[in-house]
SEDONU-334244 format. One record per residue (C-alpha): x, y, z; residue in three letters. Coordinates in nm, 3 decimals, padded with zeros to 5 digits, m for minus. Each point is the difference from the previous one (the first is absolute). Layout:
((X,Y,Z),"ALA"),
...
This chain:
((20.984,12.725,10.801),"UNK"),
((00.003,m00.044,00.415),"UNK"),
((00.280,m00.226,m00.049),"UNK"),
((00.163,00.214,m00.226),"UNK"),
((m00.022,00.274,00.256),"UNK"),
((00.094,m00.216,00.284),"UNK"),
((00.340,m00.151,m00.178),"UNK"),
((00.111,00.326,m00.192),"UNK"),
((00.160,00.164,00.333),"UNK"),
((00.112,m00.347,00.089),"UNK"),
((00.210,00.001,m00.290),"UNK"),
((00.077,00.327,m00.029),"UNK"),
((00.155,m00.002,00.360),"UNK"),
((00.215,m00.357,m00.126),"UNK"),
((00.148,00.188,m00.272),"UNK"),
((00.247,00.215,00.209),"UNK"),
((00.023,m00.303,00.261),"UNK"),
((00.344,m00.050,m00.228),"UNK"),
((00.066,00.380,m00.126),"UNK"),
((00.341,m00.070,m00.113),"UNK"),
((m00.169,m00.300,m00.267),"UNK"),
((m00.298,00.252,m00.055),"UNK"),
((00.189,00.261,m00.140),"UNK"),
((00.253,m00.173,m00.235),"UNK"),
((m00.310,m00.185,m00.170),"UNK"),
((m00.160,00.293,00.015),"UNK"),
((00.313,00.144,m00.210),"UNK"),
((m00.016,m00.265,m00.241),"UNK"),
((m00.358,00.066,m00.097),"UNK"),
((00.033,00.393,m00.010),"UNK"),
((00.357,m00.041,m00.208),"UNK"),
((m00.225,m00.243,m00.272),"UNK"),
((m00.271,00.192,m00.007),"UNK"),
((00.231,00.296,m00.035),"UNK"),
((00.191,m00.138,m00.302),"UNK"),
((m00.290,m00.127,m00.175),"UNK"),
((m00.164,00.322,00.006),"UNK"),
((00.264,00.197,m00.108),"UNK"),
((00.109,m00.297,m00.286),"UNK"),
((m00.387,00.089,m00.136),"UNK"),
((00.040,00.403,00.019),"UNK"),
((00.354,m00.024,m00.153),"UNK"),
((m00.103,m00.229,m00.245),"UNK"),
((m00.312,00.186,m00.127),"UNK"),
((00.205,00.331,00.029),"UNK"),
((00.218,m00.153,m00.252),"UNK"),
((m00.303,m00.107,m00.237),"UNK"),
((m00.122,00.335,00.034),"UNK"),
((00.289,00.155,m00.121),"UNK"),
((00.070,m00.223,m00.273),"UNK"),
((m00.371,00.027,m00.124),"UNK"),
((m00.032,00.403,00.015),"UNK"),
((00.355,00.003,m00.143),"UNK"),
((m00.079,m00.217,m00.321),"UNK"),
((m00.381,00.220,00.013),"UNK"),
((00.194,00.346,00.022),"UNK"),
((00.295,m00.088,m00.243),"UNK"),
((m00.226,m00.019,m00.334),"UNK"),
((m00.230,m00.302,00.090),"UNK"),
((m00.268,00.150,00.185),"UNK"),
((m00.282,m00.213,00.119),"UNK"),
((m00.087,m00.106,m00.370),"UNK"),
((00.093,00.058,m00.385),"UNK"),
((m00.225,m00.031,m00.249),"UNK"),
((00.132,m00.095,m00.364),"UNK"),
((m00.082,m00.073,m00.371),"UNK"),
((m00.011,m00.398,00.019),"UNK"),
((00.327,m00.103,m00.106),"UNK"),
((00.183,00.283,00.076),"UNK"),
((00.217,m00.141,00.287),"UNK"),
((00.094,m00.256,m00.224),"UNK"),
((00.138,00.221,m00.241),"UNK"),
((00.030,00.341,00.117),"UNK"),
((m00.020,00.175,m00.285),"UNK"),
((m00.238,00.264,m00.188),"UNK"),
((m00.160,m00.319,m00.175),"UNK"),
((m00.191,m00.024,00.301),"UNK"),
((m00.109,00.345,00.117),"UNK"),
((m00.326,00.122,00.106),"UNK"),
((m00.199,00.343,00.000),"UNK"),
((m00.080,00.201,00.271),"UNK"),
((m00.278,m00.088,00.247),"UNK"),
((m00.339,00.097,m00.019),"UNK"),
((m00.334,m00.076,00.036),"UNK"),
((m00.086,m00.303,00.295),"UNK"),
((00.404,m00.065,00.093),"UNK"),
((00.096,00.403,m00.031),"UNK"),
((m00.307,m00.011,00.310),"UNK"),
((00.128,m00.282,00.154),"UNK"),
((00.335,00.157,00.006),"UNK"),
((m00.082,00.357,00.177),"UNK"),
((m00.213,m00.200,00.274),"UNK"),
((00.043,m00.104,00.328),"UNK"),
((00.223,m00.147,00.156),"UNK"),
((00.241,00.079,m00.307),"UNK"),
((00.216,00.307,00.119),"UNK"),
((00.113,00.023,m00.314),"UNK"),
((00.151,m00.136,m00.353),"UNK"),
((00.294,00.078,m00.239),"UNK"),
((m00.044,m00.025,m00.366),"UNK"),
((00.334,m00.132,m00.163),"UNK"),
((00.168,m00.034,m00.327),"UNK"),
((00.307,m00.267,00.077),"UNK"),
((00.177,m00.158,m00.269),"UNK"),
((00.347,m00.177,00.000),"UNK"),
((00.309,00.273,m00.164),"UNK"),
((00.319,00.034,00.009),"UNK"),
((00.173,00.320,00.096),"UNK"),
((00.344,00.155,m00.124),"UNK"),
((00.254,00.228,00.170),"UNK"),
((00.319,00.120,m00.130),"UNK"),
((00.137,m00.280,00.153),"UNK"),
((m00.224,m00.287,00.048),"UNK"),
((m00.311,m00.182,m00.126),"UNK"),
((m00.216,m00.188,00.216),"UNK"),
((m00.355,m00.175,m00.010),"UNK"),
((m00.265,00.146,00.174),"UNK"),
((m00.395,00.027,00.071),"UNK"),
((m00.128,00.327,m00.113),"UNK"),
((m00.258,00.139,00.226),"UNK"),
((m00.281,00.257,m00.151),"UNK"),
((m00.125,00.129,00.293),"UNK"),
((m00.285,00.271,00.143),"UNK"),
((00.197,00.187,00.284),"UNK"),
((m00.299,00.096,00.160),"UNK"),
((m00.197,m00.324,00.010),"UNK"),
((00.348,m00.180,00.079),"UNK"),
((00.021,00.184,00.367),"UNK"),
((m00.336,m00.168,00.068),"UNK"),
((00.098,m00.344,m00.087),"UNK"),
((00.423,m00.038,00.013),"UNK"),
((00.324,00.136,00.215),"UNK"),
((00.172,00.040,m00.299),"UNK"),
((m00.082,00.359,00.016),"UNK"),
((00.120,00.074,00.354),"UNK"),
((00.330,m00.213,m00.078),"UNK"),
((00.227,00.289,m00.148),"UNK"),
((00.346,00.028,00.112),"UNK"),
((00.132,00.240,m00.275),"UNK"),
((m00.228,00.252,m00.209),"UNK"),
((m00.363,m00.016,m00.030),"UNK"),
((m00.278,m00.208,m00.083),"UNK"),
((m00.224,00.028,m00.321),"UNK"),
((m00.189,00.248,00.045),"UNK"),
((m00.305,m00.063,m00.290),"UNK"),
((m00.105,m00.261,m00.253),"UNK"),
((00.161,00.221,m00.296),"UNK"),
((00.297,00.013,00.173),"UNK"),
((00.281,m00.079,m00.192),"UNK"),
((00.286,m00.096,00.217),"UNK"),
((00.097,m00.330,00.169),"UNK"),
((00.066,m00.130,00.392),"UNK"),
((00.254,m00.248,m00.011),"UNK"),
((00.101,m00.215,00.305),"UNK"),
((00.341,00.059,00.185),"UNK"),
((00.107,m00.313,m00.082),"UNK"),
((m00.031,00.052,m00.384),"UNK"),
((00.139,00.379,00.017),"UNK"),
((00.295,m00.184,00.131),"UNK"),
((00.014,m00.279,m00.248),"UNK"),
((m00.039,00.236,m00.286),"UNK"),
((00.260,00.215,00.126),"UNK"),
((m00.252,00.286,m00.035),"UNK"),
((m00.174,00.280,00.181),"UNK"),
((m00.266,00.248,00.047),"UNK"),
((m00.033,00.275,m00.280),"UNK"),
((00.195,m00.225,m00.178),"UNK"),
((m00.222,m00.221,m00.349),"UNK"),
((m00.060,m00.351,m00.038),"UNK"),
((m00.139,m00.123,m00.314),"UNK"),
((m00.292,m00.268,00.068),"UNK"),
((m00.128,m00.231,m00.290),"UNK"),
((m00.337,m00.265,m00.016),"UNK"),
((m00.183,m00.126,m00.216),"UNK"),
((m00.263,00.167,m00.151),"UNK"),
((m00.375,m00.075,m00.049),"UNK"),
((00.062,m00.073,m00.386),"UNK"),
((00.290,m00.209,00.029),"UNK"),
((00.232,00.283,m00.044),"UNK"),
((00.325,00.069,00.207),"UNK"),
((m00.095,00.333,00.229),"UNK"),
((00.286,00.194,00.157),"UNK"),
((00.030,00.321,00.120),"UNK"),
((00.222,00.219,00.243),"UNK"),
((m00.061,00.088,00.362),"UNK"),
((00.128,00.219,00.283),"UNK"),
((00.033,m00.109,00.301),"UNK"),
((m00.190,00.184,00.260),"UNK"),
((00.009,m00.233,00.334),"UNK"),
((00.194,m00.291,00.170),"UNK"),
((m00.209,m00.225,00.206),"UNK"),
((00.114,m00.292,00.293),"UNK"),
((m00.149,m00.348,00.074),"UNK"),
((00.095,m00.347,m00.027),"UNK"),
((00.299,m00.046,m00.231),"UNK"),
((m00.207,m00.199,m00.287),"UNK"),
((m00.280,00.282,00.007),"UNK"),
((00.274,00.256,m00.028),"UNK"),
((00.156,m00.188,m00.317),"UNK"),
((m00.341,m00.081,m00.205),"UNK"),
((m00.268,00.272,00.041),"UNK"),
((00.051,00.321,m00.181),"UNK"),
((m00.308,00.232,m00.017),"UNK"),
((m00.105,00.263,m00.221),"UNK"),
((m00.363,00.220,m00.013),"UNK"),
((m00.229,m00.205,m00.153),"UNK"),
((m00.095,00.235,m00.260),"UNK"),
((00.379,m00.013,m00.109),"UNK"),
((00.055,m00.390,00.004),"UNK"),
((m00.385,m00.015,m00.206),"UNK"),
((00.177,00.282,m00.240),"UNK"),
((00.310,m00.192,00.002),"UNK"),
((m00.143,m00.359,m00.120),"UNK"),
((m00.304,00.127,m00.224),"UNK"),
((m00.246,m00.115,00.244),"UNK"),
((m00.180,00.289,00.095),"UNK"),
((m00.311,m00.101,00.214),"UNK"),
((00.148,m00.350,00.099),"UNK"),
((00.076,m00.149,00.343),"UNK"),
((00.196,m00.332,00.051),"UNK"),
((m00.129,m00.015,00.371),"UNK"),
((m00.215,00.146,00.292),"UNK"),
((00.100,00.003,00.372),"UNK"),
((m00.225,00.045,00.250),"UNK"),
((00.064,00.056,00.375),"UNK"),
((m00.252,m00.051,00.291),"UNK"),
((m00.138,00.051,00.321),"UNK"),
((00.298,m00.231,00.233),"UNK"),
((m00.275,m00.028,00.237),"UNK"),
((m00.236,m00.189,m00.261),"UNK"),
((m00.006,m00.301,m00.133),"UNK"),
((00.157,m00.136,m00.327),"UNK"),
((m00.312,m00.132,m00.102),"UNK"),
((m00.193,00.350,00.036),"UNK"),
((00.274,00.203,m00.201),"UNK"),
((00.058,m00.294,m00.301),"UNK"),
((m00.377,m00.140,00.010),"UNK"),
((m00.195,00.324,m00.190),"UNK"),
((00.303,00.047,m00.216),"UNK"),
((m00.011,m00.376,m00.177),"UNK"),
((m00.368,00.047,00.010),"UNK"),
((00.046,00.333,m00.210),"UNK"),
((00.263,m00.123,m00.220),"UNK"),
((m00.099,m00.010,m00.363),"UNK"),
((00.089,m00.321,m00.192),"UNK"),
((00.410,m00.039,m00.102),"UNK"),
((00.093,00.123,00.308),"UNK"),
((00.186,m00.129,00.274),"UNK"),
((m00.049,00.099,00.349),"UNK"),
((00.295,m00.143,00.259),"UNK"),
((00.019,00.077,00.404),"UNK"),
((00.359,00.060,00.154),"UNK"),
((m00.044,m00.401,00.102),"UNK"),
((00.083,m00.086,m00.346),"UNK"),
((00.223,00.241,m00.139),"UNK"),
((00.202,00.012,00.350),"UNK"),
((00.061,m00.341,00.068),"UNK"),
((00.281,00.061,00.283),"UNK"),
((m00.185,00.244,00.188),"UNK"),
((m00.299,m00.247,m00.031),"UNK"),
((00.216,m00.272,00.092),"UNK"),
((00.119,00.118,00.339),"UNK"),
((m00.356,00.167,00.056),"UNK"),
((m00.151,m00.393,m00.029),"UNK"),
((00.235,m00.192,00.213),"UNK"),
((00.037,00.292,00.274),"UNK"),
((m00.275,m00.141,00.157),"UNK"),
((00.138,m00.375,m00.035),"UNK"),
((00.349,00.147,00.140),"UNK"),
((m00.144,00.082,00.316),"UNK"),
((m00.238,m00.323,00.103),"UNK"),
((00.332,m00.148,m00.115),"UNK"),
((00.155,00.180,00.288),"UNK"),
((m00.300,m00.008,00.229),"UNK"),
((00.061,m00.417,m00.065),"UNK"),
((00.381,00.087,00.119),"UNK"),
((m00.044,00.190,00.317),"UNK"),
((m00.298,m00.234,00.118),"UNK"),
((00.210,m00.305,m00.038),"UNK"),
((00.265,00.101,00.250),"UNK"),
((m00.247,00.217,00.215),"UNK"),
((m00.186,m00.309,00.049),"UNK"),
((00.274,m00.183,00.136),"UNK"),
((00.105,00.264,00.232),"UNK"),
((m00.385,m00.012,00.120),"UNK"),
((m00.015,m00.341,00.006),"UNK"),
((00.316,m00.082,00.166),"UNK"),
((m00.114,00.274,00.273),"UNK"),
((m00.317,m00.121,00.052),"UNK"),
((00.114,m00.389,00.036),"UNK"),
((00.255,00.107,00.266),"UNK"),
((m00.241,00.195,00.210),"UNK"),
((m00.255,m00.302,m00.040),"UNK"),
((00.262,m00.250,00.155),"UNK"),
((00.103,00.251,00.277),"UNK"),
((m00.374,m00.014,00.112),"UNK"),
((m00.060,m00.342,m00.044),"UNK"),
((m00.092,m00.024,00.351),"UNK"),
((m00.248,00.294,m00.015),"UNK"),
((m00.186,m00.174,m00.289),"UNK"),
((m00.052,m00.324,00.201),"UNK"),
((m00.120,00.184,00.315),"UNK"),
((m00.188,00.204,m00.194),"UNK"),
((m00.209,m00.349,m00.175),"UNK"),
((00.036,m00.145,00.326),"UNK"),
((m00.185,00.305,00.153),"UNK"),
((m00.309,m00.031,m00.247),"UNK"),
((00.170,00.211,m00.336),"UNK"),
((m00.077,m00.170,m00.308),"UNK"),
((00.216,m00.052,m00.254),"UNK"),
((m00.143,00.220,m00.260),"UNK"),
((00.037,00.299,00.260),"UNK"),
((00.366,m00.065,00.053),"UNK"),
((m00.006,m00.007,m00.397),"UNK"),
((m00.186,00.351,m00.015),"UNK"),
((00.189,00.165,00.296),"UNK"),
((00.379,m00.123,m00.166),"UNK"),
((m00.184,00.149,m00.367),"UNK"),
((m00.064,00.328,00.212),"UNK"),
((00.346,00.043,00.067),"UNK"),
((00.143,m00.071,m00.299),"UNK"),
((m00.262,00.238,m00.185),"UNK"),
((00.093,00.278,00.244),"UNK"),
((00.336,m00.050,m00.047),"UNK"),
((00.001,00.018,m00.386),"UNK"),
((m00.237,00.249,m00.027),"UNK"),
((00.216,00.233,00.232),"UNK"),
((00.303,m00.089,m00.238),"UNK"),
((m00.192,00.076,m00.351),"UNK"),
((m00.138,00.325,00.215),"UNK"),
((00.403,00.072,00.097),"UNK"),
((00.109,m00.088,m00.363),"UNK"),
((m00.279,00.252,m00.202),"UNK"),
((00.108,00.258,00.275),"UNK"),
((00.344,m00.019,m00.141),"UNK"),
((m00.084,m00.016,m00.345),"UNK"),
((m00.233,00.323,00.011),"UNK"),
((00.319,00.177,00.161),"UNK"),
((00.226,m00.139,m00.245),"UNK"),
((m00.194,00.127,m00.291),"UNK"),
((m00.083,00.327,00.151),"UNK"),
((00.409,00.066,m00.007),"UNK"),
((m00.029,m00.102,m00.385),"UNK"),
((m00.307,00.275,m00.052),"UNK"),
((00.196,00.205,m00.207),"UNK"),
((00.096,m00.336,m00.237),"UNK"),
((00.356,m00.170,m00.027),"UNK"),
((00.232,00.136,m00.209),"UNK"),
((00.183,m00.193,m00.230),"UNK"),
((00.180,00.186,m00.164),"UNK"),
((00.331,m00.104,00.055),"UNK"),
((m00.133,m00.327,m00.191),"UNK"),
((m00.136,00.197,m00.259),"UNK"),
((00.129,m00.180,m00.298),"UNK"),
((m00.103,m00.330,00.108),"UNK"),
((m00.329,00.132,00.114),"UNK"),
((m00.068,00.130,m00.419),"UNK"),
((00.142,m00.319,m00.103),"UNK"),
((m00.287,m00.147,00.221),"UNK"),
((m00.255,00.192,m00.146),"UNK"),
((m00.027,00.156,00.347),"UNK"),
((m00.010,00.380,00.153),"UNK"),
((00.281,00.094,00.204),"UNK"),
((m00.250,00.104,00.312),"UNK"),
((m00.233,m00.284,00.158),"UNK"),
((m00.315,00.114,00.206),"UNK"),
((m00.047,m00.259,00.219),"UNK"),
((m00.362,00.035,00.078),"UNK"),
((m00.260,m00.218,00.242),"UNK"),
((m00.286,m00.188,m00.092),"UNK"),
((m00.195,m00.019,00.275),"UNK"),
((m00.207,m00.331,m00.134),"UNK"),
((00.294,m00.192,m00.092),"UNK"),
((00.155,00.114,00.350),"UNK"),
((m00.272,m00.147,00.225),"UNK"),
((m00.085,m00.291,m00.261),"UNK"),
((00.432,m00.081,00.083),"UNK"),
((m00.087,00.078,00.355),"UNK"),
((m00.273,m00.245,00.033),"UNK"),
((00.135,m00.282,m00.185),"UNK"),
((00.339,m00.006,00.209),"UNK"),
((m00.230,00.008,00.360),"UNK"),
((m00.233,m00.277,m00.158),"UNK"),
((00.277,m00.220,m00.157),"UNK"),
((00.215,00.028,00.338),"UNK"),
((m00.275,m00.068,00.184),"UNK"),
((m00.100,m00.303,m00.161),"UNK"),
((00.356,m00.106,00.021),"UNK"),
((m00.035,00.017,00.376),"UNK"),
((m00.256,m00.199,00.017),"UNK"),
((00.258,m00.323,00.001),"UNK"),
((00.144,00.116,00.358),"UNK"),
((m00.370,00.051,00.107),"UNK"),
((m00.065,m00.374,m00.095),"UNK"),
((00.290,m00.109,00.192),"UNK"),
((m00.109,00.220,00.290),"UNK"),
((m00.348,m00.203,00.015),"UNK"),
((00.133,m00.300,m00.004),"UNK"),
((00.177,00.051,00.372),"UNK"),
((m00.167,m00.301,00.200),"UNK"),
((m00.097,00.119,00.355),"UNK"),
((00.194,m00.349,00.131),"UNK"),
((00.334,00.091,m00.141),"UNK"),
((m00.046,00.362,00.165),"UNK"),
((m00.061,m00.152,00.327),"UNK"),
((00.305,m00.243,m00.059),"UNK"),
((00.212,00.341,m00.099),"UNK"),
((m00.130,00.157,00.374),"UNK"),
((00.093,m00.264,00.214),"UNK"),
């Protein structure tokens, strides 16, 4: 520690013997540090917003089915209404809150068209809690019970119809018993979203779509939405536990496999990066640190000559460089934090909109720090340069006191 105390000012004071070289590595370092940061915030930002879009579309943090049913979607493999151990499960913490559904593949009829379709039996009120569907009208009005008898129809299928509100669309499934169900339907609301959303869900009360298909009491699936801040584990865990026998519980992992893609490399994305900007910071530092060892050759030799040891010279070089880094990854979060604090309100991406639904992703990011990952970034770019500067020290040590007298005569 009393050399430590005795070489830090030493150093310190060498650092700005060559400001000019000083503050271009020191650029380097804060400009890496900078981008590396930012690459990770960006990066998760974009996880984040893939994940809560896929969780807020229909997904929600789980589903829970009749075994087979996503296999063959049909009323073969429905289910009946919670109760008992899962119906508890279901209205505790850290569930916010879960969405019974009847959804069965249809096909709906205009006076002009016919398309396919995924008919959507929905609770309105247990649909806020769990979905943006609800909050996603552009024309009209949502449902407004589970005996409500009207449709909400995406844009993109009011267009492809040729249809409109107030105008009826004739929807038919399959039954329960095999038969062919159809009925007629007004409809009462346009919604927006992602262009394949927009063409396949159309959603009715559930009441209605139960009335419709003779399978009053019957659910084809359950979503459930969370607390973001808990863990998957915590929200999924009691509900598997609960589950009776024949049926199957799934978390968003499984039945969102984009959004869970992007969410598991995210993290490999950015060490990938970190790899990047270390590679060609380290040659800046090293490159720095060799040329200010050969200017001060001389000093080196005198210094041995003069009693120093070698492993001092080693230390006091290791000082400098450690200083020097740690001032650029100091300079580099500095930036970052007043980068993102211009981004608090999220970046808009709206003008990319349609590639950003074809993405699976929201068109606002919210960039937003992590203060472990930060420093853990932090530390490993000032420990990894440092190490790397440990090659100039070496060459710094090995300054024979004979050649620095040969250099001052």
């Amino acid at each position: 520690m009393g050399r430590l105390t005795l070489l830090a000012p030493i150093a310190w004071r060498n650092l700005w013997r060559n400001p000019r070289r000083t503050v271009i590595t020191l650029m380097v370092v804060a400009i890496g540090v900078w981008s590396i940061l930012m690459f990770d915030v960006l990066i998760k930002a974009v996880a984040d917003s893939s994940r809560e879009a896929a969780l807020r579309l229909l997904t929600g943090h789980g589903q829970i089915h009749a075994t087979g049913y996503l296999d063959d979607p049909g009323l073969s493999h429905s289910m009946a209404a919670p109760n008992g151990a899962l119906l508890s499960a279901l209205n505790s913490a850290p569930i916010i809150g879960w969405a019974p559904r009847l959804r069965v593949p249809a096909v709906v009829q205009s006076e002009y068209r016919t398309r396919s379709i995924t008919l959507m039996g929905v609770s309105p009120a247990a649909e806020r809690r769990v979905s943006d569907m609800p909050a996603a009208v552009r024309q009209g009005r949502y449902l407004s019970s589970d005996a409500d008898a009207g449709v909400y129809i995406g844009q993109d299928l009011a267009e492809k119809l040729k249809t409109r509100i107030g105008k009826r669309v004739i929807i038919m499934a399959q039954a329960g018993d095999g038969r062919l169900a159809e009925a007629s339907f007004t409809i009462i609301g346009v919604y927006g979203g992602a262009t394949s959303t927009e063409d396949e869900f159309v959603f009715t009360g559930l009441a209605s779509a139960q009335q419709l298909l003779g399978a009053e009491g019957q659910l084809s699936e359950i979503s459930l939405y969370g607390d973001p801040k808990a863990k998957l584990s915590d929200i999924m865990g009691p509900v598997k536990r609960a589950a009776p026998k024949g049926l199957d519980v799934q978390s968003w992992l499984e039945l969102s496999p984009l959004a869970a893609t992007i969410e598991t490399f995210s993290q490999s994305f950015t060490v990938v990066w970190l790899l990047v900007m270390f590679v060609l910071m380290a040659i800046g530092i090293v490159n720095t640190q060799l040329m200010a060892v050969f200017e001060r050759t001389k000093e080196f030799g005198l210094l041995q000559a003069l009693g120093m040891r070698p492993g001092l010279i080693v230390l006091q070089v290791t000082l400098e460089s450690a200083f020097l880094i740690g001032l650029g990854v100091l300079a580099g979060a500095l930036a970052m934090l007043i980068c993102l604090s211009l981004m608090s309100q999220g970046v808009d991406l709206g003008a990319f909109a349609q590639g950003m639904s074809m993405a699976g992703l929201g068109d606002v990011l919210k960039p937003q720090l992590h203060p472990a990952d930060a420093a853990a970034f932090c530390f490993v770019v000032w420990a990894l340069g440092v190490l790397a500067a440990l090659w100039p020290a070496r060459m710094a040590a090995r300054a024979a006191p004979v050649a620095a007298m040969a250099e001052t005569n």
